[in-house]
Structure formats: C-alpha cells, structure tokens
VMD Tcl script that draws the C-alpha trace (Angstrom):
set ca {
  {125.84 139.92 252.54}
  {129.43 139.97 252.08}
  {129.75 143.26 254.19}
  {128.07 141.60 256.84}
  {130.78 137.85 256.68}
  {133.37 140.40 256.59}
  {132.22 142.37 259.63}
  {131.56 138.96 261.68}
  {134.90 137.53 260.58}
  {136.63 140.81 261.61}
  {135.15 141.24 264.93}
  {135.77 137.07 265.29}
  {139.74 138.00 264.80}
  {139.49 141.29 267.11}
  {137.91 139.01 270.28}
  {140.42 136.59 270.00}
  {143.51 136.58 272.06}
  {146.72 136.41 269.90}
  {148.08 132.98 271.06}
  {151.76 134.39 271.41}
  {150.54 137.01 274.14}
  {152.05 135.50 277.93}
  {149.19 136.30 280.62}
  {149.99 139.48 282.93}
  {151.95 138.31 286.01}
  {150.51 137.42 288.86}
  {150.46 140.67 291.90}
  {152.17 138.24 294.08}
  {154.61 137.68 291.32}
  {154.29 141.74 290.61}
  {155.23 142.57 294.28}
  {158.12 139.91 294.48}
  {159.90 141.53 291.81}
  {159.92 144.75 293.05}
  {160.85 143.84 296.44}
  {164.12 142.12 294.55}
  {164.78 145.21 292.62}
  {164.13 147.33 295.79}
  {166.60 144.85 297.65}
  {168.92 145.32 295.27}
  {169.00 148.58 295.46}
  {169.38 149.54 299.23}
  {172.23 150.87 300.98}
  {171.46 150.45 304.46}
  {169.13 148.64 307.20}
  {166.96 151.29 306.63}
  {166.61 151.04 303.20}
  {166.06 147.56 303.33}
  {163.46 147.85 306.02}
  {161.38 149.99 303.47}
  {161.93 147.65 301.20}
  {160.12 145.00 303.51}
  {157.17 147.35 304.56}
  {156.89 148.02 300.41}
  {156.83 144.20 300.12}
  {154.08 143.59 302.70}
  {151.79 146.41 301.60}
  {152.17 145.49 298.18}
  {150.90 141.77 299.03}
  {148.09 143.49 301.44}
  {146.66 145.15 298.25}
  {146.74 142.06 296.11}
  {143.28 140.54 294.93}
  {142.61 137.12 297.07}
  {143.03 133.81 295.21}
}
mol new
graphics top color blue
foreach p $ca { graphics top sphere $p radius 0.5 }
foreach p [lrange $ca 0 end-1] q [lrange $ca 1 end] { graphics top cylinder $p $q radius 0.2 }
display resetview
C-alpha cells in the first residue's frame, strides 16, 4: 500500500510542470531573434539581403496560429 501512495505521488510530481519553467518562445519570436542577430552581424547589402530571405523562410516554416 505504501509502495503504491509513493509511486502515485511520485509520478503526480514528475507530470507536473515546475512553476519557475518560462514557456519556449514563440517561432515568430524564434525567427525575429535570429534575423536581429543575423542583422547584426552583416557586412554588406548582400549580407543583409540573406539575412531577409533567412527571416522570411524562417516565418514560412512556422506552425499557423
């Protein structure tokens, strides 16, 4: 019996979030970021040009809302 309240009580503790964990960003949020860093980062109208064709592919591939 007390194998078994210990087993539910464990797996009751494993299933639950930790309340201090922050939710993953959002893709959007994902592929803004990198286009800043990417921006940041480029040397030339070329490189930011990739930077914008990253930018837009990376919001092509996000989940829709």
């Amino acid at each position: 019996m007390k194998t078994a309240l210990f087993s539910a009580l464990l797996f009751a503790f494993a299933a639950a979030p930790a309340a201090e964990d922050e939710p993953p960003p959002s893709c959007t949020t994902q592929c803004e970021t990198k286009f800043a860093e990417c921006r940041g980062s480029a040397r030339d109208p070329v490189d930011f040009l990739m930077c914008k064709y990253q930018y837009s592919f990376c919001l092509e591939n996000c989940p829709p809302r």
